[in-house]
KEVOMI-766001 format. One record per residue (C-alpha): residue number from 1; x, y, z. Coordinates in steps of 0.1 Angstrom, whole numbers, padded with zeros to 4 digits. Layout:
% KEVOMI-766001
R num     X     Y     Z
R NUM     X     Y     Z
...
This chain:
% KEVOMI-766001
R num     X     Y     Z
R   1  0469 -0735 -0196
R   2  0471 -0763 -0167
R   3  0492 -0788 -0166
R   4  0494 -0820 -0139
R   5  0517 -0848 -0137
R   6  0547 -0834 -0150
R   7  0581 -0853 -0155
R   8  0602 -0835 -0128
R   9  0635 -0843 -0144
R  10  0620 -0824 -0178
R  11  0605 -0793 -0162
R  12  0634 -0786 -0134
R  13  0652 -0762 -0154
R  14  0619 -0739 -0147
R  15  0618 -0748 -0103
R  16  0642 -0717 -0085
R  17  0666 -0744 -0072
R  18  0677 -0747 -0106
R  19  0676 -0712 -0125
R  20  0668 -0684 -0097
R  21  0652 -0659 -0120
R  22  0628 -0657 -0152
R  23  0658 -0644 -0173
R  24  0679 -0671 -0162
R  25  0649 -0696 -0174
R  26  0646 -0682 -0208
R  27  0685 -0686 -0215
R  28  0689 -0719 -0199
R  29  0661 -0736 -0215
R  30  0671 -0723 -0250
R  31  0638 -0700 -0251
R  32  0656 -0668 -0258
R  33  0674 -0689 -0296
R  34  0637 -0698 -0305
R  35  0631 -0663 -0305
R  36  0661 -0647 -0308
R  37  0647 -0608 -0316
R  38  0620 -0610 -0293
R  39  0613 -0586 -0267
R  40  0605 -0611 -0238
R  41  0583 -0606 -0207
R  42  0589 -0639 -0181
R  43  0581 -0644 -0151
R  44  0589 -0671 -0128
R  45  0568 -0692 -0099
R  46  0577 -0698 -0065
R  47  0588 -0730 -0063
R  48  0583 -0739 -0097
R  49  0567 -0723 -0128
R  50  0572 -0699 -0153
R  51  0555 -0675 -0181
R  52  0565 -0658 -0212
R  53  0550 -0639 -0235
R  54  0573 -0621 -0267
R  55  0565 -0594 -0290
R  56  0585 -0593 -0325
R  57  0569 -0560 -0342
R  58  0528 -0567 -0349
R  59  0534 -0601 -0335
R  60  0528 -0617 -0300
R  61  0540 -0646 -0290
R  62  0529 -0670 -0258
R  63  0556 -0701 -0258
R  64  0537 -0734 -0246
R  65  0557 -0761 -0249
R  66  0530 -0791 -0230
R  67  0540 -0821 -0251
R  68  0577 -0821 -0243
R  69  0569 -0817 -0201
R  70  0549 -0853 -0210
R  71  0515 -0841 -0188
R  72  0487 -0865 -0179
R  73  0464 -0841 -0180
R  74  0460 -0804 -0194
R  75  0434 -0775 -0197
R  76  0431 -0751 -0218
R  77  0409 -0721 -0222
R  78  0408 -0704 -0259
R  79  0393 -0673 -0271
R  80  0381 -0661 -0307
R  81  0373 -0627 -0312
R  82  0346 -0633 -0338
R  83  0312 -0639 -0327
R  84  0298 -0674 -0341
R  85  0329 -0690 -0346
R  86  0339 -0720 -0323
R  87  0376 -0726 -0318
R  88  0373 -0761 -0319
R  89  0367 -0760 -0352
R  90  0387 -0734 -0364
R  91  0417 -0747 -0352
R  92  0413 -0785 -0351
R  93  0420 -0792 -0321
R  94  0436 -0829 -0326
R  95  0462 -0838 -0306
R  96  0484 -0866 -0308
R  97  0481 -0887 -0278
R  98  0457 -0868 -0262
R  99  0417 -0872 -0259
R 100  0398 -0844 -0250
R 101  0369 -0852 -0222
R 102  0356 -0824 -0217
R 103  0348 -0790 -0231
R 104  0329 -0762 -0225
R 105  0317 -0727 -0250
R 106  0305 -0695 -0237
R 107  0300 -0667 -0260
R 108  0306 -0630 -0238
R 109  0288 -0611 -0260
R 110  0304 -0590 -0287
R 111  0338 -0603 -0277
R 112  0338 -0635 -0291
R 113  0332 -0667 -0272
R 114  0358 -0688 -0249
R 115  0359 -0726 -0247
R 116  0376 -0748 -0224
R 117  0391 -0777 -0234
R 118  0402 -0807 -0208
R 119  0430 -0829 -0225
R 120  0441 -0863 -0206
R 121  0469 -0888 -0224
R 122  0456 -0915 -0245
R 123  0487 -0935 -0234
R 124  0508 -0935 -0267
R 125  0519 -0896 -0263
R 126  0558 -0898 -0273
R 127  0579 -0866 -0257
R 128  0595 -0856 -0289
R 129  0634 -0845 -0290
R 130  0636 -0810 -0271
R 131  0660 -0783 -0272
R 132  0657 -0774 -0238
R 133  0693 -0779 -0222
R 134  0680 -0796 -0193
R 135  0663 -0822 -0207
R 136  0694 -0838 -0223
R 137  0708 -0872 -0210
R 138  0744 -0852 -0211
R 139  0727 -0828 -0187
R 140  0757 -0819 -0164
R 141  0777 -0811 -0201
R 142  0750 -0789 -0212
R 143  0750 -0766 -0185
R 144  0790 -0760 -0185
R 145  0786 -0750 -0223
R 146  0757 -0721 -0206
């Protein structure tokens, strides 16, 4: 996933002037409660980014959380591992606030095909209430209760 025109204030907790390491980002952000017996692998981007993916027994987990960070844009690529079905339509891709412009389906052969999605706001998006510490307007007393 890509994401452009982020709200700064909402995504700083994940820039290295604010948490200095991946682990630091899970914890602060409130990742590490949302999946609490999770064994997480995160990694974090120089200046500002960061990646996680969980396993909890059979399960995988890949935490994307692009509504909250309010995006203008957003790309997305999805992959179904059963040939002759589109994702689009499996999944229903309809998302609040968001228009999709343009999209794109490849099948790679016996693996299934990718698509490619291109979401931009329709203007009436609403950043629902998050649980990222950050993000609160009592910011400074979230981060003593860390």
């Amino acid at each position: 996933m890509c994401m452009t025109n982020l709200d700064k204030k909402k995504v700083s907790v994940f820039c290295k002037t604010t948490s200095s390491s991946a682990l630091m980002m899970t914890e602060v952000s409130g990742i590490r409660k949302i999946l609490p017996d999770s064994k997480i692998c995160d990694f974090n981007f120089d200046p500002c980014g960061y990646s996680m993916n969980a396993m909890e027994g059979d399960a995988s987990n890949e935490l994307l959380e692009e509504r909250c960070f309010g995006p203008e844009e957003f790309s997305i690529a999805l992959h179904c591992d059963s040939v002759g079905k589109e994702v689009d339509t499996e999944l229903g891709l309809d998302l609040s606030g968001y228009v999709c412009g343009e999209s794109n389906y490849e099948v790679l052969g016996e693996g299934g095909p990718v698509t490619y999605f291109k979401f931009s706001s329709s203007g009436r998006c609403g950043s629902p209430r998050s649980i990222l510490h950050s993000w609160s307007e009592n910011e400074d007393e979230e981060m003593e209760k860390i």
